[in-house]
MIGU-955500 format. One line per 5 residues: number of its first residue (from 1); their letters; for each residue x, y, z of C-alpha. Coordinates in Angstrom, 3 decimals. Example, Ala and Ser with C-alpha at 12.3 -4.5 7.8 and 13.67 -1.06 7.14 Angstrom:
<sites>
1	as	12.300,-4.500,7.800  13.670,-1.060,7.140
</sites>
This chain:
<sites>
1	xxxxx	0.000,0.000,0.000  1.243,3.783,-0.724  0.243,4.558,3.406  2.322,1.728,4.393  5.781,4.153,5.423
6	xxxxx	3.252,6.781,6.212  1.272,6.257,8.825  3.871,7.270,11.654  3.634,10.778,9.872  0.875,11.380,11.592
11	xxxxx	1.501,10.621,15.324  2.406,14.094,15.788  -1.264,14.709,14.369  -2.893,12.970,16.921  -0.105,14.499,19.223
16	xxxxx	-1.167,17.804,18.119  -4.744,17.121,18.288  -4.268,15.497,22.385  -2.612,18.468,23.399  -5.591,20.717,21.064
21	xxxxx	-8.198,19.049,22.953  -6.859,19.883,26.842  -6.337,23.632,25.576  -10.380,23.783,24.098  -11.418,22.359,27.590
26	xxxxx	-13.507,25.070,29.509  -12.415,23.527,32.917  -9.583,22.656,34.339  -8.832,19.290,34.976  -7.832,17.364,38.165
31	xxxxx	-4.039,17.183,38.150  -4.730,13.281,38.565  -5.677,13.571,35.081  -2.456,13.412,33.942  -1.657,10.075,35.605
36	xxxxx	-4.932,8.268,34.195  -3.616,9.253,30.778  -0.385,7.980,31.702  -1.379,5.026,32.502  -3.718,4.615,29.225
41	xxxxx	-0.623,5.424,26.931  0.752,2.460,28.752  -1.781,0.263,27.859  -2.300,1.245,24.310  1.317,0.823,23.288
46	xxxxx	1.263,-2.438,24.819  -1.612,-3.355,22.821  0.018,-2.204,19.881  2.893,-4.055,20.577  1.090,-7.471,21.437
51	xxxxx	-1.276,-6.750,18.235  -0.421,-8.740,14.873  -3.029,-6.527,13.079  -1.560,-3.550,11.150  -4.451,-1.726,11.491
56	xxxxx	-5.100,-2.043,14.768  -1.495,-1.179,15.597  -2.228,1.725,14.021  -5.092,3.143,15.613  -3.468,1.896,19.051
61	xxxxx	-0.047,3.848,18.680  -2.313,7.148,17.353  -4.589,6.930,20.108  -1.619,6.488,22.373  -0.341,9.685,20.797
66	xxxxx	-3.303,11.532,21.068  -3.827,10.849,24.995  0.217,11.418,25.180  -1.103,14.893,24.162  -3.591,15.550,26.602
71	xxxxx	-1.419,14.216,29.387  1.402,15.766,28.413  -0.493,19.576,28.650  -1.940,19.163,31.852  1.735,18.148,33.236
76	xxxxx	3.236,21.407,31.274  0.438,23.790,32.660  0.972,22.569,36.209  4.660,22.567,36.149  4.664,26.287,34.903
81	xxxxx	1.960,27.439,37.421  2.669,30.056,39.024  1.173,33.036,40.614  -0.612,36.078,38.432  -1.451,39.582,40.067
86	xxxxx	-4.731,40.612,40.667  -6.644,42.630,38.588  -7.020,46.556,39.209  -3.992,46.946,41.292  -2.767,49.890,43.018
91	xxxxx	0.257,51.323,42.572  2.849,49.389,44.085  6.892,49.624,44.805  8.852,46.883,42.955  12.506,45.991,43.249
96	xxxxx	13.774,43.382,41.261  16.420,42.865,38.261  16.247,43.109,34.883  15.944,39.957,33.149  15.681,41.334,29.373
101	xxxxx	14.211,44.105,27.568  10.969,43.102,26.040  9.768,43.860,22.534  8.367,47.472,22.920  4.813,47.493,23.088
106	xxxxx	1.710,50.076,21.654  3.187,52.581,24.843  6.383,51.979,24.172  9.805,50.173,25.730  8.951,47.810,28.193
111	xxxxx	11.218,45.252,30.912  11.245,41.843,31.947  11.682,41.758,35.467  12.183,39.296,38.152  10.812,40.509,41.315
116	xxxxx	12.312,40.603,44.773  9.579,42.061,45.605  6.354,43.789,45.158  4.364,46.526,47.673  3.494,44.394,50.532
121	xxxxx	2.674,41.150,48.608  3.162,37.980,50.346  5.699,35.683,48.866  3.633,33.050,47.483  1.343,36.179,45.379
126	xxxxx	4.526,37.171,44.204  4.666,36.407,39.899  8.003,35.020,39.071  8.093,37.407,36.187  5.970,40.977,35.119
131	xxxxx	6.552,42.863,32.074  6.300,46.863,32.670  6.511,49.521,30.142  8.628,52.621,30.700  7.723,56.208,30.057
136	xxxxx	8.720,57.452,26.838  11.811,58.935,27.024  12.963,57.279,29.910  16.353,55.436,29.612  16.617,51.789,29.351
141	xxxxx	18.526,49.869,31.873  20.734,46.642,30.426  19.774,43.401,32.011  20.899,42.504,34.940  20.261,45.953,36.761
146	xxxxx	18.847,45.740,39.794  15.973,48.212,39.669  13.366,50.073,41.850  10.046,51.847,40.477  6.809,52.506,41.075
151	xxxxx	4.024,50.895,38.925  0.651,49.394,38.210  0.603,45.890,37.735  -2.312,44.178,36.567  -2.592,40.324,35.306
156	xxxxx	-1.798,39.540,31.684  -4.205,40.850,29.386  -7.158,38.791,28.255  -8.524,38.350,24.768  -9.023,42.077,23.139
161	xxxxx	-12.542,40.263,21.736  -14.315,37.089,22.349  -12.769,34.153,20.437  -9.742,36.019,20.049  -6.339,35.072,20.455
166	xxxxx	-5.522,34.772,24.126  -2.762,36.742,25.466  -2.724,35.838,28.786  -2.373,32.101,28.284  1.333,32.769,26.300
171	xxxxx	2.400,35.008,29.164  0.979,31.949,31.136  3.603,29.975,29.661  6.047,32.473,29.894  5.604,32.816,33.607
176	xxxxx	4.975,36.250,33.451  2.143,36.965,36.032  1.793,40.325,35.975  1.852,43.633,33.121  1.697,46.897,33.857
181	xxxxx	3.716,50.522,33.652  6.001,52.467,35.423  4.692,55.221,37.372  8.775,56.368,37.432  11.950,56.144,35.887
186	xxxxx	13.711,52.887,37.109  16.508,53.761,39.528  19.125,51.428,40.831  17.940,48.836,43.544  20.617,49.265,46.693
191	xxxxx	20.491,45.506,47.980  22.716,42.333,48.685  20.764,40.236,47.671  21.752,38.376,45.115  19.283,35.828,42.435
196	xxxxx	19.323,32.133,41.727  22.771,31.351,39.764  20.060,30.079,36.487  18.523,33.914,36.601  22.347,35.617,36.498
201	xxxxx	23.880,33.385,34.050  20.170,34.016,32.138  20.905,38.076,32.836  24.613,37.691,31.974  23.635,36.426,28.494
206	xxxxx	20.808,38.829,28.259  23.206,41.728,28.872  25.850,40.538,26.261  22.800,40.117,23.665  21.688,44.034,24.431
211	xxxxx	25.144,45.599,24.472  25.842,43.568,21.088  22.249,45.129,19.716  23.588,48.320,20.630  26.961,47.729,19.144
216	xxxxx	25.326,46.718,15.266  22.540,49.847,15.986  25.354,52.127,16.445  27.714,50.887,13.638  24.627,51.019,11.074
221	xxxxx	22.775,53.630,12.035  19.071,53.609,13.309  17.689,53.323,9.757  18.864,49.326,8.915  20.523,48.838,13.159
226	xxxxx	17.238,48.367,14.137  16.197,45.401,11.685  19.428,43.683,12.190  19.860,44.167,15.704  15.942,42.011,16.212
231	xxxxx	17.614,39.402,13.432  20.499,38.701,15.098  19.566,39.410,19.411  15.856,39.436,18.710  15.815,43.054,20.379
236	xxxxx	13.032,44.706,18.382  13.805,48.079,20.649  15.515,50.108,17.597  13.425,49.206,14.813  11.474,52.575,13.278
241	xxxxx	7.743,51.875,13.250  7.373,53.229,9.765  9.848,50.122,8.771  7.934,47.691,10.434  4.473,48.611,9.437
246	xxxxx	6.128,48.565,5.766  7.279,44.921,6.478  4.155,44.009,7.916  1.928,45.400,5.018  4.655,43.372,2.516
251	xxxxx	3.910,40.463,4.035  7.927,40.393,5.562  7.230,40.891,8.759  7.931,36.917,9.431  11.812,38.163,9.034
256	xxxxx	11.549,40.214,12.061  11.215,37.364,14.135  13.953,34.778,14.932  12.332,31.500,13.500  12.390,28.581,11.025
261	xxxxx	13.868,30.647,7.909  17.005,32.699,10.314  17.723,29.252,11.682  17.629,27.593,8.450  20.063,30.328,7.000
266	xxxxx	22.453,30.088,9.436  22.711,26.446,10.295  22.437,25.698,6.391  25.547,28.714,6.192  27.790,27.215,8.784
271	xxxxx	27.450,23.616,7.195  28.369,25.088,3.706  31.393,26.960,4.781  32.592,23.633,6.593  32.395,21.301,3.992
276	xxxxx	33.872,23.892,1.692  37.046,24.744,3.929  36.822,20.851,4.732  37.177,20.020,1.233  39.748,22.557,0.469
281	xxxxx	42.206,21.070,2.542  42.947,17.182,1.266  44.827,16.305,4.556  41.720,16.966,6.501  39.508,15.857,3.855
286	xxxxx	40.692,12.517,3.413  41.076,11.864,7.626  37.433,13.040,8.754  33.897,12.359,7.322  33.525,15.968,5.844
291	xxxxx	29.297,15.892,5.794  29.325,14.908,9.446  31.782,17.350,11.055  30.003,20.064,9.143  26.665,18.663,10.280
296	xxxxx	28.067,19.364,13.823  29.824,22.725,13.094  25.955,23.613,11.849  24.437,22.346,15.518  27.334,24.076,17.347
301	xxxxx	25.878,27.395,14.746  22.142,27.172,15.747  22.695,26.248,19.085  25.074,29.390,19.147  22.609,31.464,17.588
306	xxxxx	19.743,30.165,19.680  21.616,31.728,23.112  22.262,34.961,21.229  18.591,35.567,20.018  17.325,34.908,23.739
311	xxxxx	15.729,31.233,23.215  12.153,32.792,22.559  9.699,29.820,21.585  9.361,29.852,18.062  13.382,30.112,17.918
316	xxxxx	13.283,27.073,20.330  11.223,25.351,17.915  13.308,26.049,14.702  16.304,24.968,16.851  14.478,21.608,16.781
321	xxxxx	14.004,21.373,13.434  17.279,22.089,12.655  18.968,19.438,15.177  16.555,16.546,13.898  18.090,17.593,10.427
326	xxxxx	21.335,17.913,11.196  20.817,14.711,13.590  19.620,12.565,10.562  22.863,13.217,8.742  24.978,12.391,11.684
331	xxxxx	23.259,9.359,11.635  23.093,8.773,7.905  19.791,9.307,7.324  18.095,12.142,4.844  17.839,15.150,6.375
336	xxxxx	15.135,16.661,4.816  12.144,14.449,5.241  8.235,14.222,6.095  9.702,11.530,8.840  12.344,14.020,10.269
341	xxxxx	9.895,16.998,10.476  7.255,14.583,12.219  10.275,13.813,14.593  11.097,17.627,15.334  7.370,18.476,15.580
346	xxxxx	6.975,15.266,18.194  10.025,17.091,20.436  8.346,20.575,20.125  5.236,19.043,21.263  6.334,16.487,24.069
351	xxxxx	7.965,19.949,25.428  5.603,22.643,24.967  2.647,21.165,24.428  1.028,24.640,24.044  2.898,25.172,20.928
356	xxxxx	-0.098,24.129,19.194  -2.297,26.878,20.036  0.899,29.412,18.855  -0.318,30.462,15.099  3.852,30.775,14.821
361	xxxxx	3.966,26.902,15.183  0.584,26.286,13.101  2.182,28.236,10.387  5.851,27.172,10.422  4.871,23.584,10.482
366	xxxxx	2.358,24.146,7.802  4.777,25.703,5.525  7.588,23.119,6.206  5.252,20.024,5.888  4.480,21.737,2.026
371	xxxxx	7.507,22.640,1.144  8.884,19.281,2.401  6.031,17.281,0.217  6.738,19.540,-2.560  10.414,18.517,-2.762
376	xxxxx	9.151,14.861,-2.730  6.842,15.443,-5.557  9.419,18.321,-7.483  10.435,16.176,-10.945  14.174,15.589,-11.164
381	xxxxx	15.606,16.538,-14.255  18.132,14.051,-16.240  21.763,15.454,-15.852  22.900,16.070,-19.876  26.378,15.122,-20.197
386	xxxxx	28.749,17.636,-22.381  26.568,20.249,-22.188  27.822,23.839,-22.901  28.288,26.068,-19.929  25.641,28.758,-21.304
391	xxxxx	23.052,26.386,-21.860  23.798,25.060,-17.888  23.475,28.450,-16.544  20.216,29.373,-18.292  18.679,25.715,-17.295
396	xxxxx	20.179,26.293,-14.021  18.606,30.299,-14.061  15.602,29.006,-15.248  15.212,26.055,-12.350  16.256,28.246,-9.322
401	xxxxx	13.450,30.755,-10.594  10.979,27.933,-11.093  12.024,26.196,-7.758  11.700,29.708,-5.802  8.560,30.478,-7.560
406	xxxxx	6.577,27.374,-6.298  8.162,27.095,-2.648  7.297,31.152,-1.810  3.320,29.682,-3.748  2.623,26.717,-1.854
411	xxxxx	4.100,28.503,1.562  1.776,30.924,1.199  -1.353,29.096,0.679  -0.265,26.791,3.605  0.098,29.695,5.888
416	xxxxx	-3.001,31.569,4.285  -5.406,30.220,6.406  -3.346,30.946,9.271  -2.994,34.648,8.319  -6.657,35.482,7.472
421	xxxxx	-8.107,33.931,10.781  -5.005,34.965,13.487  -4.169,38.282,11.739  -7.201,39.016,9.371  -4.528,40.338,6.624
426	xxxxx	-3.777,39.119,3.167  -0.944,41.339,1.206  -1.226,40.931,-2.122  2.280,41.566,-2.746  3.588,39.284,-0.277
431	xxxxx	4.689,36.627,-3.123  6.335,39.205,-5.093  7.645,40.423,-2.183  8.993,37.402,-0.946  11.228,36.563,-3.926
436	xxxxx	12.762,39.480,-4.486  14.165,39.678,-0.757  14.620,35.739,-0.284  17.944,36.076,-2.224  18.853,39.220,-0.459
441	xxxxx	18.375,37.636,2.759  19.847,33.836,2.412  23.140,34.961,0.723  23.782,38.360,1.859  21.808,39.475,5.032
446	xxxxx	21.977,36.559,7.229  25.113,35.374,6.586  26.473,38.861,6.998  25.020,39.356,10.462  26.161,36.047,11.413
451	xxxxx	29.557,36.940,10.721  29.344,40.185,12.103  27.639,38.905,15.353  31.006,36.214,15.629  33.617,39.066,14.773
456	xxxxx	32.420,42.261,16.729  33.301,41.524,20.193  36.790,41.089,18.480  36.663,44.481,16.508  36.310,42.869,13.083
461	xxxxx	32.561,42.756,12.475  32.384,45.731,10.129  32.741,44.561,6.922  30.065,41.645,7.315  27.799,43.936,9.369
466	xxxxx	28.207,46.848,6.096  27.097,44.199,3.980  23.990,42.722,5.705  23.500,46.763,6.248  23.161,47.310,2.609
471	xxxxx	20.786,43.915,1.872  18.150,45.536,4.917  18.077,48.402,2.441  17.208,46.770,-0.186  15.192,44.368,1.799
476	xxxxx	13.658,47.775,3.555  12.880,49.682,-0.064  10.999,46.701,-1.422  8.632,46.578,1.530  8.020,50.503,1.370
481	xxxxx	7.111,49.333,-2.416  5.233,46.651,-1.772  3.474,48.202,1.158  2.628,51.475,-1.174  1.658,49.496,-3.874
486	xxxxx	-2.286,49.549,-4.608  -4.253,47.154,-2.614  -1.225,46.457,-0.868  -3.422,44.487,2.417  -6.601,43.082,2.371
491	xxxxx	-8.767,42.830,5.787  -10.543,39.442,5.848  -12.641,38.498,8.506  -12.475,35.603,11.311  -14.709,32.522,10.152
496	xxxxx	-15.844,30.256,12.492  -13.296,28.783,14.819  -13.498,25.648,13.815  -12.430,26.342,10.362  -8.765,27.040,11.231
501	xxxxx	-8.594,23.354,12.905  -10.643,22.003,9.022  -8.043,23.704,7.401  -4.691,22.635,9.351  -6.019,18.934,8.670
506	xxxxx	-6.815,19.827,4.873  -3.046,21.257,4.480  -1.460,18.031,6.997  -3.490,15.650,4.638  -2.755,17.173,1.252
511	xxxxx	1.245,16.819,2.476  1.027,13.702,4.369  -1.471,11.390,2.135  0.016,9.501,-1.015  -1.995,9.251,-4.221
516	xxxxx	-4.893,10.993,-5.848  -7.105,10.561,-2.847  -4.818,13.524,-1.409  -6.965,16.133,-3.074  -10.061,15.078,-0.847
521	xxxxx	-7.885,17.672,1.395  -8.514,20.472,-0.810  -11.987,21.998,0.574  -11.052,21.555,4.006  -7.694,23.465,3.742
526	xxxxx	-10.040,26.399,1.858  -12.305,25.977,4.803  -11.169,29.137,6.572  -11.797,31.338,2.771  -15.046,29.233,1.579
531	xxxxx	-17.095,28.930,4.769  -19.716,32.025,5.275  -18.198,34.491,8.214  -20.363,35.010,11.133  -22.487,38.431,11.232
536	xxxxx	-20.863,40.790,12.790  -21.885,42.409,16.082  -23.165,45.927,16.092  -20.858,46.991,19.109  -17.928,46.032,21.143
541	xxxxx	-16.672,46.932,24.730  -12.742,46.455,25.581  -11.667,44.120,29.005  -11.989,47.127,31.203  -14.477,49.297,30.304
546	xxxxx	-12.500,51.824,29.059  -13.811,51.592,25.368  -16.512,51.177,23.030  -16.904,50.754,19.231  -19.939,50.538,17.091
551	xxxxx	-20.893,49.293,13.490  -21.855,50.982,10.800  -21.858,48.974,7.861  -18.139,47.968,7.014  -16.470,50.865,9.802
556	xxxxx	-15.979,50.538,13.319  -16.338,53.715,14.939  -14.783,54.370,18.089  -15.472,56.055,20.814  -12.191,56.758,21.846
561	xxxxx	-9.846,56.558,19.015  -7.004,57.018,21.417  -7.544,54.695,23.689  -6.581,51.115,23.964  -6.320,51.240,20.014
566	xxxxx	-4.502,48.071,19.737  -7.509,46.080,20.914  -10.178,48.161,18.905  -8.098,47.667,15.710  -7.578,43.614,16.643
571	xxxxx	-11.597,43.648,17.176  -11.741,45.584,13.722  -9.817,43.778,11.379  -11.202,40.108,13.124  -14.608,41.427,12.028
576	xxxxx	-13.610,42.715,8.663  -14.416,46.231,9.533  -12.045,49.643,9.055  -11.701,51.081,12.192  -12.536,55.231,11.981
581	xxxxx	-13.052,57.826,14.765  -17.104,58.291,16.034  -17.412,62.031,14.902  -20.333,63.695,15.358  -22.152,61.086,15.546
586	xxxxx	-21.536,61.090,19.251  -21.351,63.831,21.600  -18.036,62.818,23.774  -15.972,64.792,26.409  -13.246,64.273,28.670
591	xxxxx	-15.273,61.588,30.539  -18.245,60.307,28.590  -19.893,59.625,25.638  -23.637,59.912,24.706  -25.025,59.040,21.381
596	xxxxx	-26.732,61.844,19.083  -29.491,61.186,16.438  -27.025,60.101,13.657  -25.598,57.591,15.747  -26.053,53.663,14.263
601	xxxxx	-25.887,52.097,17.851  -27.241,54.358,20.720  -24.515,53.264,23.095  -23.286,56.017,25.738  -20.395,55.135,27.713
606	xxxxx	-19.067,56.171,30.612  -15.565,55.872,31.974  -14.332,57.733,34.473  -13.659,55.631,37.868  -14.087,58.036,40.239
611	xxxxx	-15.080,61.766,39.315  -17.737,62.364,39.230  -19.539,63.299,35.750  -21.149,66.493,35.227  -24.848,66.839,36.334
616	xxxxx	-27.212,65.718,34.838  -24.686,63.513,32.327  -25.988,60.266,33.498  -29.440,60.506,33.123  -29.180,61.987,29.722
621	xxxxx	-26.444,58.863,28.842  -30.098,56.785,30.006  -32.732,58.730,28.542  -31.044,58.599,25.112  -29.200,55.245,25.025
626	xxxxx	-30.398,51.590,24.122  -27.163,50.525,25.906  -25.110,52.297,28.648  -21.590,51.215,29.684  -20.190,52.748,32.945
631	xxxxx	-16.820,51.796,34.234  -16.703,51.944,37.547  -19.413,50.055,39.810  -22.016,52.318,40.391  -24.960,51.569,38.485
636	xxxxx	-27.462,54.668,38.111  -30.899,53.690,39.879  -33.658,54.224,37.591  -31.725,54.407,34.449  -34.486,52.491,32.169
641	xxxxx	-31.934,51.761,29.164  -32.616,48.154,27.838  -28.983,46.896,28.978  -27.029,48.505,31.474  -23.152,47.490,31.832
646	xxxxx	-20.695,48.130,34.904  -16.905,47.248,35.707  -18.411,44.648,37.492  -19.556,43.230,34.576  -16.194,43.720,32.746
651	xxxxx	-13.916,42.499,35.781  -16.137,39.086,35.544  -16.411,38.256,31.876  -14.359,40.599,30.059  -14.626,42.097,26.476
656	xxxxx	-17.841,41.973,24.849  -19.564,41.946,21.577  -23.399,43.179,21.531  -25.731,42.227,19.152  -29.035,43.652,18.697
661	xxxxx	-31.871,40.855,18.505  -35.136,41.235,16.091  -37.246,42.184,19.456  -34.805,44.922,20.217  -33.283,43.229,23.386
666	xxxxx	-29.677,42.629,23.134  -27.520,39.522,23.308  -23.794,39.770,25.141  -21.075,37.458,24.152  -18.496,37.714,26.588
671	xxxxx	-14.545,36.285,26.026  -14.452,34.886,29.416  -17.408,32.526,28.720  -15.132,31.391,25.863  -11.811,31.691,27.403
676	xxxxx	-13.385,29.003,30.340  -12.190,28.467,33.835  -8.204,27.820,33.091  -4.967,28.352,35.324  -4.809,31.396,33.068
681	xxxxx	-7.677,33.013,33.402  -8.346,33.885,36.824  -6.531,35.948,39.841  -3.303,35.802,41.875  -4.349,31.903,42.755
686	xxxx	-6.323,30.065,40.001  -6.297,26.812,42.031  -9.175,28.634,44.873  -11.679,29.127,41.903
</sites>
């Protein structure tokens, strides 16, 4: 049979779909959980291995695999539990140290701290990690520095929508319990205390990574520093926002982050350069096995480069990749294979399980697993003998072209889906785009900031660094092309959420499957385009209150256009709507809202949380309003608007989408219904709920 040496593809499927499964639960399971399942995988393996039926091997190892999954997230989340600050904190002294310097965020450079401590919190409140953003303006201290300021630390942000992708469960994962800002400038911590030897040799590392960021920022300039500081530290601190909304509208913005393709270039750099130099030299070519030692000088490469861009997760998980691959050749085996990316997807998975809720993971495996099947199905020309050198180079011209043009195809439709239901953006361009920098960036860029990243400590990265400076040039001039270019994004809404899950199956069986019954994958990998999008709702409240948009046919007017934008823009583009500023359609001040007779939804809104509004502002906000949202607690007695909302409606459930029913009543959908009752979603001590 054609499925006979591909069945074991797909136990990191039913790995995958395990570990799916415990994330879509809406409680939390016992933690005994985790040994029933243990015990289960025991029991189907050793049914598989007493079974003399093929198929029923089969279906034992997969199920195996896909209780292994469940099992093996309930043991992640409780080994990372950890505590998460309460909600609607006060301001509070913390002292800690400096773990990292975070990617900035909407308000601008923010820190990774370990606290010492926090206010007056008890030790076992205490997060392990919080992430605060500084002032702007205010200097950045390297890690390491032990710090003291003042902020507001709240827990990790919950979805900006319902259905939305969940923040708070990646900074779950991250152990970082708390977010906030700094009330003041970070000053230097007087203590003798000193941290756990894994958090300074973590802090050392971190503060040879920043004052190498600020080494290539300085030698290029702030105009290409930025971009190759975040590809080779994966300090995104310098890059100019103008650059990276360019990138992002070119569809390049996957470069910014350290991942599959920076790995790839690197490791697949180093074990060029060895077997060249190993091959150049005949003594040492004829004493060692050339293909192995260069397999290990491109292991020593990404494991090198794996410390230097800070280990984030989806670097972790390209470092993976790359071992398997460069494990297979130490091994003899092919290194390139459906079999060794189902071996490096198994590791990612047995390790962080959650992974497979991370659209980086969904879409880097989906990619690789086409590209990969591509290669297998890619016709291999007959190699003419005598041929004349310009007819090589054209036919050679003519295949790298033809080769390029179908990998930077089928990635994209495997990470399509992806893109239109996580991000709700197509760019057109993005092809185009792709293959004019994918040259730019395997021969020139990433091998020139791997060499400079090796030779500056020593004083001899300049050359390498100038060149990789002049490829983010180019790289940078065609995204501001590409991203000026007509039509350059397209906003496509959310479909239903089980779509995403049709289509990852579609893609994993049109890759995995041999022989024509492959293209039964085909409608389920289009699921996410083909399948009708859910009507939108006519209004939307952010987490806190502090917010409120409204439909009118394809815009999204807000209510506060400068105020938590990021989430109104995320609740926008998922509902395939252009976010623009309410006008005079509502009558707003300093502290409220009320809706006038143009408005589409009358929604008033009130936010202050503790002065008072102006009298007589209330009852007008109720006389004139279908739907009245008021952020602090007190809700107005007699106010005879059909749905009244408070911030103790919004500390309980979260976001919320409104939609107005054929009666004229109104139906809430709140995230926290959806998000469930998880480790992540509640207080300082999930476990009491």
């Amino acid at each position: 049979m054609a499925q006979t040496d591909r069945w074991t593809l797909w136990t990191p499927v039913a790995l995958g779909l395990g570990a799916a499964l415990y994330f879509a639960l809406p409680r939390e399971p016992q933690a005994w959980v985790a040994w029933v399942c243990a015990g289960v995988v025991v029991l189907l393996l050793a049914g598989a291995a007493a079974s003399r039926a093929r198929l029923l091997t089969v279906v034992l190892v997969l199920g195996a695999c896909a209780v292994g999954g469940f099992g093996m997230g309930k043991v992640r989340t409780e080994r990372v539990w950890a505590p998460i600050a309460p909600a609607g904190g006060e301001p509070q002294r913390l002292e800690g140290w400096v773990v990292d310097v975070a990617s900035p965020g909407e308000g601008g450079q923010r820190l990774l701290i370990a606290p010492a401590r926090i206010g007056d919190w008890p030790a076992g409140a205490t997060p392990i990690r919080v992430r605060v953003t500084l002032r702007p303006g205010t200097p950045v201290p390297a890690p390491g520095s032990p710090v003291s300021l003042l902020a507001i630390l709240n827990a990790p942000p919950p979805p900006a929508s319902p259905g939305a992708y969940d923040f708070g469960r990646d900074a779950f994962f991250e152990s970082v319990g708390g977010v906030g800002f700094a009330l003041t400038p970070p000053v230097t911590w007087e203590t003798e205390a000193r941290p756990p030897w894994r958090l300074r040799l973590r802090m050392a590392i971190n503060a040879v990574r920043w004052e190498l960021s600020r080494r290539i920022v300085d030698e290029l300039g702030p105009s290409s520093g930025g971009l190759a500081a975040a590809m080779t530290t994966g300090h995104e601190a310098f890059i100019p926002r103008e650059q990276e909304d360019n990138l992002r509208a070119a569809g390049l913005a996957h470069i910014i982050s350290i991942s599959g393709l920076h790995m790839a270039i690197v490791g697949g750099f180093a074990f060029a350069g060895a077997r060249v130099l190993i091959a150049a030299w005949p003594w040492l070519a004829l004493r060692i096995h050339g293909k192995k030692t260069a397999a290990l000088v491109g292991l020593a490469a990404v494991g090198g480069y794996l410390v230097l861009s800070g280990a984030p997760p989806p670097a972790e998980r390209a470092a993976v990749t790359a071992a398997v691959a460069f494990g297979a050749v130490l091994v003899d085996r092919q290194a390139i294979s459906l079999h060794a990316l189902a071996l490096a997807a198994m590791a990612v998975l047995l390790l962080q399980p959650e992974a497979v809720t991370e659209p980086g993971f969904q879409m880097s495996f989906a990619a690789t697993a086409a590209l990969v099947a591509l290669a297998e199905a890619w016709p291999r020309p007959v190699k003419e003998i005598n041929t004349p050198w310009p007819i090589r180079w054209v036919q050679a011209a003519l295949g790298w072209t033809a080769v390029s043009l179908a990998a930077s195809f089928v990635a994209g439709l495997a990470t399509g889906p992806f893109a239109m239901q996580h991000f709700n953006r197509v760019s057109t361009w993005g092809l185009a785009a792709n293959l004019a920098v994918a040259p730019i960036s395997s021969f020139l860029m990433m091998p020139g900031l791997a060499l400079g990243a090796a030779l500056t400590p020593v004083g001899l990265g300049a050359a390498p660094l100038a060149a990789a400076g002049f490829a983010i040039e180019l790289m940078n001039r065609v995204a501001a092309m590409a991203a000026a270019a007509p039509y350059a994004q397209l906003v496509v809404p959310s479909g239903p959420g089980w779509t995403l899950a049709a289509a990852f199956l579609g893609i994993l069986w049109l890759c995995l499957w041999k022989g024509p019954l492959r293209w039964a994958g085909v409608p389920f990998a289009l699921a996410v385009l083909l399948v009708p999008k859910p009507s939108p709702p006519d209004a939307w409240v952010s987490a806190d209150g502090a917010t409120a948009a409204v439909r009118e046919g394809k815009a999204a007017l807000l209510l506060r256009p400068d105020v938590k934008l990021f989430g109104a823009e995320l609740w926008a583009r998922r509902r395939g709507l252009t976010p623009e500023a309410a006008g005079a359609a509502y009558d707003c001040d300093r502290w409220s809202c009320v809706p006038t007779a143009g408005a589409p939804v009358k929604l008033a809104e009130a936010w202050n949380l503790k002065r008072p509004l102006k009298p007589g502002r209330i009852e007008a906000m109720c006389a004139g309003a279908e739907v009245v949202v008021i952020r602090n607690d007190e809700r107005p007695a007699g106010c005879r608007a059909p749905l009244v909302l408070t911030g103790a409606d919004f500390r309980q459930s979260g976001s919320a989408e409104l939609y107005r029913q054929a009666d004229g009543t109104w139906q809430v959908t709140w995230a926290q219904d959806l998000r469930g009752h998880r480790p992540w979603t509640w207080g300082p001590d999930p476990r009491r709920h």
